[in-house]
N, C-alpha and C positions, 0 to 999 in steps of 0.2 A: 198679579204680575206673573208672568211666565218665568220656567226653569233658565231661561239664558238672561233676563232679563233682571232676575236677583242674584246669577252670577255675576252679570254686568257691575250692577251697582255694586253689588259687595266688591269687587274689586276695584271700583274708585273709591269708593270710601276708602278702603284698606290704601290705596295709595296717596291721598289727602291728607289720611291721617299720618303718615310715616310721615309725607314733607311738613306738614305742621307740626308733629309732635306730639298729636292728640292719640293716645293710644287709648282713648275709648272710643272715638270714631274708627281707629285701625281694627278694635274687638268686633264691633257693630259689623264694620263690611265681613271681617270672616263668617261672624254669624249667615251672615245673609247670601253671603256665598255657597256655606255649607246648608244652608238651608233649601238653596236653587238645585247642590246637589242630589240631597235626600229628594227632592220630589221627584227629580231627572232618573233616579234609582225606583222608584215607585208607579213612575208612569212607565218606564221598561217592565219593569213587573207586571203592573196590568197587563201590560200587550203580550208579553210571554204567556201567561197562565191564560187568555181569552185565546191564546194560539191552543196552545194544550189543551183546552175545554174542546175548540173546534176539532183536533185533530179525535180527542177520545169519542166526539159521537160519530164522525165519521169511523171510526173505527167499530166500533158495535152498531153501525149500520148496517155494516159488510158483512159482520158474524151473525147480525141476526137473519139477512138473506139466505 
């Protein structure tokens, strides 16, 4: 499941559970909300650092020209 997609759900559950009462269904959706964010934090991260890999060989391309 995608990053917006277990934010999704984690916040119905988390709201399900408040109107039922179920605070272990309300625990579940935080999890899996926080869980959508860590990856949403981790796929930024890929993409930063495959930036900065690119930019460092382009850079010692030009110095070793």
């Amino acid at each position: 499941m995608s990053e917006l997609g277990k934010k999704s759900k984690g916040r119905i559950k988390q709201a399900v559970g408040g109107l039922t009462g179920d605070k272990g269904l309300k625990r579940e959706g935080e999890d899996d909300e926080r869980e959508g964010q860590v990856e949403g934090a981790v796929a930024d991260l890929k993409h930063a650092v495959a930036g900065a890999v690119k930019d460092a060989k382009h850079a010692l391309k030009e110095v070793s020209e």
